[in-house]
Backbone as CSV, one residue per row, in Angstrom:
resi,resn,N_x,N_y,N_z,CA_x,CA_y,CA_z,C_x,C_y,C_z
1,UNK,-6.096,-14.363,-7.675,-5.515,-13.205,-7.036,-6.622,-12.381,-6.420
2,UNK,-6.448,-11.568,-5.505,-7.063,-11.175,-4.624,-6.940,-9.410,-4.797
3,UNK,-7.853,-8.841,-5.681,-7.864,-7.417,-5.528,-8.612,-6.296,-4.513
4,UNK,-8.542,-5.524,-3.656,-9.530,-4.916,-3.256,-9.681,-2.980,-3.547
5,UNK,-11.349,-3.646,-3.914,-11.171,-2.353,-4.537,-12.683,-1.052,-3.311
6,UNK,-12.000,-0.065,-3.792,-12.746,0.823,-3.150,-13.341,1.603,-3.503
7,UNK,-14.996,1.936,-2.995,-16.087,2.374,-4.347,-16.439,3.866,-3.739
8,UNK,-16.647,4.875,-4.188,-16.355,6.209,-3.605,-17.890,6.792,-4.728
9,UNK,-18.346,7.559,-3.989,-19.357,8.260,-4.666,-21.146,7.395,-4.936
10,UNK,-21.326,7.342,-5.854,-22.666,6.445,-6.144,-22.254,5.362,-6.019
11,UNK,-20.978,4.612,-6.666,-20.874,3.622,-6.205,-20.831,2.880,-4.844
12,UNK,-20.327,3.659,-4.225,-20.315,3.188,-3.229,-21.830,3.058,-2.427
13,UNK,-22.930,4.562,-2.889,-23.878,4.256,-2.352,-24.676,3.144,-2.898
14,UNK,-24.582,2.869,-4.327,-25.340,1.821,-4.930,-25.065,0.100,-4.554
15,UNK,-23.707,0.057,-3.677,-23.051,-1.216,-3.313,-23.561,-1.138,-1.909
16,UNK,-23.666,0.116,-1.030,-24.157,-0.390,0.598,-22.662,-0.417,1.113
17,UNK,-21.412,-0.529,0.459,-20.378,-0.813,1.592,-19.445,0.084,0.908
18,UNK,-18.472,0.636,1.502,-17.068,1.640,1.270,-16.118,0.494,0.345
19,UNK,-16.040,-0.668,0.516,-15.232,-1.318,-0.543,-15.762,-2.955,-0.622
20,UNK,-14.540,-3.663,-1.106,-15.028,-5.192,-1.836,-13.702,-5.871,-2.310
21,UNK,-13.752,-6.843,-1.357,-12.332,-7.614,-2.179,-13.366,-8.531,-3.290
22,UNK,-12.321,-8.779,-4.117,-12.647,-9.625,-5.433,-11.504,-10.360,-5.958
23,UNK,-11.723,-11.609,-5.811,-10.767,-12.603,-6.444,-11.012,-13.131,-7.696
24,UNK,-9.900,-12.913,-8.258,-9.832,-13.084,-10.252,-8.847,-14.162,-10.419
25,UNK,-9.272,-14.761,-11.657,-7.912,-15.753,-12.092,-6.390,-14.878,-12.433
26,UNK,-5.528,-15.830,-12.298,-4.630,-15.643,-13.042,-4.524,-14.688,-14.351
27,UNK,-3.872,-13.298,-14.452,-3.666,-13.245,-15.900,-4.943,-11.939,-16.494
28,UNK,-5.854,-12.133,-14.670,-7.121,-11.288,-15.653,-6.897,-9.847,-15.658
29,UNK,-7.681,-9.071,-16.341,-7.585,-7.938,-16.712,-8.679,-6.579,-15.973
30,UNK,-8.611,-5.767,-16.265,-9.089,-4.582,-15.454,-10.781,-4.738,-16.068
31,UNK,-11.196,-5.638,-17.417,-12.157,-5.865,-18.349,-12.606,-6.814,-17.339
32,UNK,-11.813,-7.589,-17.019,-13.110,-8.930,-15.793,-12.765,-8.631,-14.964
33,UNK,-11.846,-7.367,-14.107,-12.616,-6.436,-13.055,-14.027,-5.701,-12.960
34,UNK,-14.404,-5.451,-14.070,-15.109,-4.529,-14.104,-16.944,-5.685,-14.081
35,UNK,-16.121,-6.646,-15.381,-17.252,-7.638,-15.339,-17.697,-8.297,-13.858
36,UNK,-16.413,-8.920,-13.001,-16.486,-9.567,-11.962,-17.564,-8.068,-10.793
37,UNK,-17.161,-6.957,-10.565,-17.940,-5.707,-10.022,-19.524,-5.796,-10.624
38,UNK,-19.772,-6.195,-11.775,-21.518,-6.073,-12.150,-21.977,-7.277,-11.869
39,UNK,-21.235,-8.398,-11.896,-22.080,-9.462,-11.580,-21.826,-9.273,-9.809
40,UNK,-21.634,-9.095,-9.123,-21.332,-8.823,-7.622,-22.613,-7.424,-7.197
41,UNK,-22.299,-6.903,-7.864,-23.326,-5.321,-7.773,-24.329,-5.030,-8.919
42,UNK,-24.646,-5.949,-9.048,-26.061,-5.948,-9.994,-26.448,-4.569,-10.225
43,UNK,-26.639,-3.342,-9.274,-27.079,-2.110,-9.697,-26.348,-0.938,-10.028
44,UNK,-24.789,-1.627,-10.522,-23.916,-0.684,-11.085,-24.491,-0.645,-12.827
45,UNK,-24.691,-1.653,-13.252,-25.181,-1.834,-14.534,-26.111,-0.956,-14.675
46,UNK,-25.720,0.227,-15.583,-26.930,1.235,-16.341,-25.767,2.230,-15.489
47,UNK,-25.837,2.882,-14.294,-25.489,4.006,-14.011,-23.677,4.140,-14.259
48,UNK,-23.238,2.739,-13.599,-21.819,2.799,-13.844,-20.837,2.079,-14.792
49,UNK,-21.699,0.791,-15.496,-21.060,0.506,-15.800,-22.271,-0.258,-17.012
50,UNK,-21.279,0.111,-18.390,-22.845,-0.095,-19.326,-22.470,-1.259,-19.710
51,UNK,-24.294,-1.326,-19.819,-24.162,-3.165,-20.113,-24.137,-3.773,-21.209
52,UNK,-24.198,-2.645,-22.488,-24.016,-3.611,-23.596,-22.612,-3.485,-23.902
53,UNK,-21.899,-2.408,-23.839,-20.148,-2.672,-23.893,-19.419,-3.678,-22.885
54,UNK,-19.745,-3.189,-21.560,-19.002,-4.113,-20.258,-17.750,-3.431,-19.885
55,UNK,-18.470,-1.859,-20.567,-17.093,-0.894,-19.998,-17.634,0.483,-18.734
56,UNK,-16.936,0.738,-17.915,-17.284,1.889,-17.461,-18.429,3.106,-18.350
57,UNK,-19.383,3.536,-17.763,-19.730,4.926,-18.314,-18.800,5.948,-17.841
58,UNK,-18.954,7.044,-19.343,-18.113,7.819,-19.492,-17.777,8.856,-18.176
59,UNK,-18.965,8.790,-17.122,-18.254,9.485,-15.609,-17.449,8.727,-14.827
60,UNK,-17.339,7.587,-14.955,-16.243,6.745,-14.291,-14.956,6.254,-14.277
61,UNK,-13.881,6.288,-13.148,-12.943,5.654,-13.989,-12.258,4.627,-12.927
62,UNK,-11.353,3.776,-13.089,-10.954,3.053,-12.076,-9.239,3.391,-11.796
63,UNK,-8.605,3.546,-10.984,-7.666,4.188,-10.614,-6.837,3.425,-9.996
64,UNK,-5.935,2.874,-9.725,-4.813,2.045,-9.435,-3.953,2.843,-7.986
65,UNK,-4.461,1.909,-6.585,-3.446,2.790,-5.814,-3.486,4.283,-5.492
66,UNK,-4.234,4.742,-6.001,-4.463,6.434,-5.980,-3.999,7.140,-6.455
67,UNK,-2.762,6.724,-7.550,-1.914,7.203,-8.403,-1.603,7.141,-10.102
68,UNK,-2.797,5.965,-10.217,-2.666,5.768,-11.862,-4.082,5.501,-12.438
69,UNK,-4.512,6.079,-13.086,-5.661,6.093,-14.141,-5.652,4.740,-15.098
70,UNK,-6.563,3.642,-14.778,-6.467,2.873,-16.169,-7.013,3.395,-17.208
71,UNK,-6.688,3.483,-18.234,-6.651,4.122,-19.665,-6.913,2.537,-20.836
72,UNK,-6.681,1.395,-20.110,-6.450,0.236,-20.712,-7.111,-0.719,-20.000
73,UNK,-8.576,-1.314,-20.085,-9.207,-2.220,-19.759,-8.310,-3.552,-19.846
74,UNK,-7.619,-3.478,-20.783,-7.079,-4.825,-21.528,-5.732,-5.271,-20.561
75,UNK,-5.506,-4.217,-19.989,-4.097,-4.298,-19.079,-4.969,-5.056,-17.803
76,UNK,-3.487,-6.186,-17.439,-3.542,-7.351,-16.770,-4.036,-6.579,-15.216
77,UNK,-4.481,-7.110,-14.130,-4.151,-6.909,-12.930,-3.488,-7.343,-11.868
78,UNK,-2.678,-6.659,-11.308,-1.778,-7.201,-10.649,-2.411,-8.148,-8.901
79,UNK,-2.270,-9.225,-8.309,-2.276,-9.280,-7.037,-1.961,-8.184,-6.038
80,UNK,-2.979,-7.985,-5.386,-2.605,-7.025,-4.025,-3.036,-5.722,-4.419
81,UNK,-3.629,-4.820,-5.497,-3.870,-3.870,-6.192,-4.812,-3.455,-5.360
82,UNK,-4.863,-1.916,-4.944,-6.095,-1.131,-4.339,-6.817,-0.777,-5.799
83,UNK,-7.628,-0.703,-6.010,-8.266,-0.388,-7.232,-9.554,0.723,-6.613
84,UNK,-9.639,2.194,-6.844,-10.501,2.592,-6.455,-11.406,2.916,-7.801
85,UNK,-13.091,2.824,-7.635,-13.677,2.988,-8.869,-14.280,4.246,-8.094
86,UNK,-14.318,5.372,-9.217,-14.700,6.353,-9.100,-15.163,7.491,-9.853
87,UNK,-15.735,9.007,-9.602,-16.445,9.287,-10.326,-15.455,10.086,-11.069
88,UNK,-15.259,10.485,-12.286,-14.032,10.567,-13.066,-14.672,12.456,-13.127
89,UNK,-14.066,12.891,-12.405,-14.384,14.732,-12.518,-13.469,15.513,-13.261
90,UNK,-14.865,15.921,-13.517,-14.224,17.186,-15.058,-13.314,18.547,-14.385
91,UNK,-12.397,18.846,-14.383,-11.810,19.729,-14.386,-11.240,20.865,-15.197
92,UNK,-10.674,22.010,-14.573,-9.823,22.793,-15.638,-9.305,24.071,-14.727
């Protein structure tokens, strides 16, 4: 399946491009999104995405469509998904 996702902030400056399609097996999850993004962007590892968990750092988050927060690495991804990774701002 074929996701494309769109990198906004450092990421995006640390990748060189505004986005990135990425094709995953069957079945995979927002966890080998994130894996499939560090092996592709080698210099997200340390700032965005830590390398001994293989989870986002705590300023980041990845966002579904522009409307949903993953909260759940473990949740599947769908085909056709905008996935934007981004810098997760503190508010109030």
């Amino acid at each position: 399946m074929d996701i494309n996702v769109e990198l906004l902030g450092l990421a995006r400056e640390l990748a060189g491009t505004k986005s990135c399609a990425i094709r995953l097996e069957d079945g995979a999850t927002f966890r080998d999104l994130i894996s499939s993004l560090a092996m592709r962007f080698p210099s997200f590892v340390g700032p965005i995405i830590d390398g001994s968990s293989g989870e986002l750092t705590p300023a980041f988050m990845l966002n579904v469509n522009g409307r949903t927060v993953v909260n759940d690495l473990n949740t599947q991804v769908v085909d056709g998904q905008r996935v934007l990774l981004m810098f997760a701002e503190a508010g109030g």
